[in-house]
N, C-alpha and C positions, 0 to 999 in steps of 0.2 A: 691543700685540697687534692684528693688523688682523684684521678681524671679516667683512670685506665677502666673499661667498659665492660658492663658483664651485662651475662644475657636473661630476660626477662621468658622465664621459663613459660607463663602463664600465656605471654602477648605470641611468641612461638606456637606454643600448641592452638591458639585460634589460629595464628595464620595456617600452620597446617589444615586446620580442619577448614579452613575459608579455599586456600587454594585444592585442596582435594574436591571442595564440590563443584568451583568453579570449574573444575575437570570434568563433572560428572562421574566423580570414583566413588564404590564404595570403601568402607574400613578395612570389609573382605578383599578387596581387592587389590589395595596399598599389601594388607599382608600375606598377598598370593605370590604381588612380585617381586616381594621381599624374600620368598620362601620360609618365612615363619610358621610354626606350626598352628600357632593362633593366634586371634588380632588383637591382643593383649596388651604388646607395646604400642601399637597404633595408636589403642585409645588414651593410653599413659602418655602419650605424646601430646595427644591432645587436651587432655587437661589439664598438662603443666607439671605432671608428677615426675617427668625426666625426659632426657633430651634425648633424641637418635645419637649415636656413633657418629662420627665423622663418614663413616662409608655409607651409611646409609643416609646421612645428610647429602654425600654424593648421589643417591642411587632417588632419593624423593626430587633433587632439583634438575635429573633428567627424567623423570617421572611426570613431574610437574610443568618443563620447559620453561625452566626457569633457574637463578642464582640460588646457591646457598646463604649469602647474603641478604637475598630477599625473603627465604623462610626464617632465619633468625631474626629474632625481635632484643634490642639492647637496650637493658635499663638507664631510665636518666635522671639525673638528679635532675632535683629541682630549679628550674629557670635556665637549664643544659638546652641547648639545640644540637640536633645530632652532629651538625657540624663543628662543635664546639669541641666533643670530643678529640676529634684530630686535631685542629687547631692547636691544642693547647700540647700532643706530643711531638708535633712538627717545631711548636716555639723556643 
C-alpha cells in the first residue's frame, strides 16, 4: 500500500477561499497582492482547478498569517488519519 500523500486540490481551494474571508479579503485583492493582472488564478485556486506555485503558496501563508501547511489540504485514503501518513514513512 503506497502511503506517500498527495494533495486534495478541491479541500485546498476551499481552504483558500475559507481563510481569505476569514481575512476579510477580497479575490480582487489576493490578486492585487499578487500583482496578477487578473483574478483569474485566484478563482482557479479556489475551485480546485489548480494549485498556486510554491511562491505564491509562500506569499498567500504571509498573506493569510499563516502555514503553508495549513492552506494545503492532503488526500486520504480511506480509514487514513493524517497521522498515519507519516507514521508509516518514519516505520
Amino acid at each position: 500500500m503506497n502511503h506517500f500523500p498527495s494533495i486534495d486540490m478541491e479541500a485546498t481551494g476551499r481552504q483558500i477561499r475559507t481563510l481569505r474571508k476569514a481575512r476579510g479579503l477580497r479575490v480582487e485583492d489576493i490578486s492585487d497582492y499578487m500583482g496578477f493582472n487578473s483574478p483569474q488564478a485566484v478563482y482557479k485556486w479556489q475551485r480546485g482547478e489548480c494549485l498556486p506555485e510554491v511562491e505564491n503558496l509562500l506569499a498567500l501563508s504571509r498573506l493569510f498569517g499563516t502555514t503553508i501547511e495549513n492552506i494545503i489540504r492532503v488526500r486520504q485514503e480511506e480509514g487514513e488519519t493524517p497521522s498515519s501518513v507519516f507514521m508509516a514513512k518514519t516505520a
